[in-house]
C-alpha angles and dihedrals in degrees: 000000000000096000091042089054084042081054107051091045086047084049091044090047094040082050097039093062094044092064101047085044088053093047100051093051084050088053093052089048094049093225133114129161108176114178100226128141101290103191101085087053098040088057090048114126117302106229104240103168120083088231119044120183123217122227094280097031091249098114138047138187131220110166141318118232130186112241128196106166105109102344129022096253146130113242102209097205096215146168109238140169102246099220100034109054112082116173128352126186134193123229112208121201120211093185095189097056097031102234139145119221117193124180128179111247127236103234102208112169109190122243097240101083093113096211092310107142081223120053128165114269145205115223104199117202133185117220131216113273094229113044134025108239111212103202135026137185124209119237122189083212133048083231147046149055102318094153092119092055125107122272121214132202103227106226134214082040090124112018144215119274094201126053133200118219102234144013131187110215106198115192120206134012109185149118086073097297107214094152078130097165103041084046092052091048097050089048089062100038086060088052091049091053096041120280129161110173131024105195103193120195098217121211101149139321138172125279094256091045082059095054090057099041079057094057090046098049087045087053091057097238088106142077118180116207101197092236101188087152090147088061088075115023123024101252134205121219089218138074108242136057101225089052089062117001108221144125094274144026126242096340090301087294079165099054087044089049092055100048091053093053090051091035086055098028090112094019101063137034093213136016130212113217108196154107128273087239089055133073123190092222123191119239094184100021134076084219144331104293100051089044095052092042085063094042099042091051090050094057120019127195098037121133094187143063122181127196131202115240119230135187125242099184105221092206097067120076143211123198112257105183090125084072126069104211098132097132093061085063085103097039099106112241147033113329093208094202086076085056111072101131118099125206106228135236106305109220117276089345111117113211124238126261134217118196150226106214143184096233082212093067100042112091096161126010140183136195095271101017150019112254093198137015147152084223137077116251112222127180124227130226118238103240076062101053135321136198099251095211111182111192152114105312131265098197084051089170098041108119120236105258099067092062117098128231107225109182095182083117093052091066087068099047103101085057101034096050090047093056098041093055100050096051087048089052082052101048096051093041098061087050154006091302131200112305 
């Protein structure tokens, strides 16, 4: 009997180690598919809030994407502490065959952090070969009870089969935001030039922005992503860490930027990336199709278009007595048809870009640049297009008369006035309105 009990503790060791070395080869190479009951798992909590914190809050989730393009595998666009997350996995449910997945995430946090402690992060996981899982959750463990964790619907598994031709993200909206006039003519400035869809990261905003924000959603030209990013992480409104030391940078305008590139990526043939106080504004073309028909035509293959950002000093103001737009003078915020002066290139300095991008091609992007993409980037020259960027000035001491008048926005102003002043009418008729 004594060889018999030598020989099942020889089996359990021999077994034993098979497992943990099975286990740790299946760690290095990230992947895991252990058969268990699934349904406890597969009714955990669905995730409804943009923004979802891991136990630690070191970690938070945006949203999960499927993602083709070189391996079959879903990108978790993610906020994450650069030095203190480790190591992540995601645990995929096939409900029907009662079977785990779990496969060992990518942590790739982007370049652009500029020195935040937080910086927006893809977590790269690969899928199961045989079937499509259509939620996951994110452990920080292989292994455990992570039945209380969030569940996410992974989103672009089945897209899309019609596509809009443009769509504005906007990241993001906060301080309070009440530039109403200047918001509602860019709005329509946007429709004027093509437009489809306005996709606006909300953080806050006065009681009168959100009124707008209302007619525009019930017109159908909105889409309002819930941003309460400061909720969770202390967050600087400006770009740099050393300008204001927190947890984040510019209310995760990054993070923001990326999801709306992976939210839109089968639903739009281009995306704007830009500001609410910035217009990419044709030079040559009457609007954006027409001018990316041509770009595109004249170099194909790439993926994206960069645009050199120009400012338009709003305090500094043009006569506009050839426009009628008395009726806007309670309207709170920069009417942009009085700001036609430009301040000009500003020695060794380059300016910044915005872009126009195929949101296929994007796999990373920043503010000013992608970080990585299938496509080529080209710049394009401003008699082209430019970023019109009304704002408070950078050259605050340059005179006058080296500025320089730019009336590309004034070719748009019998329309552009029209429209503004209808919405505003109808603002203010379906409430208390602005004054």
């Amino acid at each position: 009997m004594l060889w018999k009990k030598s020989y099942l503790v020889v089996a359990v060791c021999i077994a034993t180690c098979i497992s943990i070395m099975t286990l740790s080869y299946l760690q290095r190479t990230k992947l895991f598919s252990i058969s268990i009951p699934a349904a406890k798992f597969c009714s955990g909590i669905p995730a409804r809030n943009t923004i979802t914190p891991l136990k630690g809050n070191r970690t938070f989730i945006i949203a999960p994407y499927f993602d083709n393009r070189k391996n079959k595998m879903t990108r978790v666009i993610s906020i994450v502490h650069h030095t203190e997350v480790k190591e992540l996995y995601c645990w995929f449910c096939h409900p029907s065959k009662g079977e785990i997945y779990i496969s060992k995430a990518e942590i790739n946090v982007h370049s652009d952090r500029f020195d935040f402690p937080y910086a927006a992060t893809d977590l790269e996981c690969l899928e199961p070969e045989d079937w499509e899982p259509r939620y996951v959750s994110i452990h920080w463990s292989p292994t455990g009870d992570i039945d209380q964790l969030p569940l996410f619907e992974i989103r672009n598994r089945d897209p899309e089969s019609s596509l809009v031709d443009f769509t504005v993200c906007i990241s993001a909206m906060f301080g309070e935001y009440n530039n109403v006039l200047q918001f509602v003519q860019s709005m329509e400035m946007y429709k004027i030039l093509g437009v489809d869809r306005v996709v606006i990261y909300k953080n806050s905003c006065s009681p009168l922005m959100e009124k707008v924000l209302d007619f525009y959603v019930a017109e159908g030209t909105v889409e309002i992503i819930p941003w309460p990013i400061d909720s969770y992480l202390s967050v600087s409104s400006y770009w740099h860490h050393s300008m204001d030391p927190k947890d984040i940078g510019y209310y995760g305008q990054i993070t923001a930027l990326n999801d709306c590139v992976y939210r839109n990526m089968y639903k739009s043939s281009y995306v704007l990336l830009n500001d609410m106080d910035e217009i990419i504004l044709p030079g040559k073309y009457k609007d954006w199709k027409t001018m990316m028909q041509n770009l595109q035509g004249q170099h194909p293959g790439t993926g994206v278009f960069l645009f050199e950002n120009h400012i338009f000093p709003k305090t500094v103001f043009t006569p506009s007595y050839r426009f009628n737009t008395s009726s806007w003078n309670a309207v709170p915020g920069v009417n942009i048809l009085q700001h036609v002066l430009r301040e000009p290139d500003r020695k060794n300095i380059v300016n910044p870009r915005k872009m126009i991008v195929d949101p296929k091609k994007v796999i990373q992007t920043s503010v000013h640049s992608v970080l990585q993409a299938d496509g080529v980037s080209i710049y394009i020259p401003m008699d082209v297009a430019l970023v019109y960027h009304c704002r408070t000035p950078l050259q605050e001491n340059i005179s006058r008369h080296l500025l320089i008048k730019d009336t590309t926005l004034w070719r748009y102003s019998v329309p552009l006035i029209g429209n503004v002043s209808q919405v505003l009418q109808q603002i203010s008729w379906n409430g208390e309105g602005y004054r």
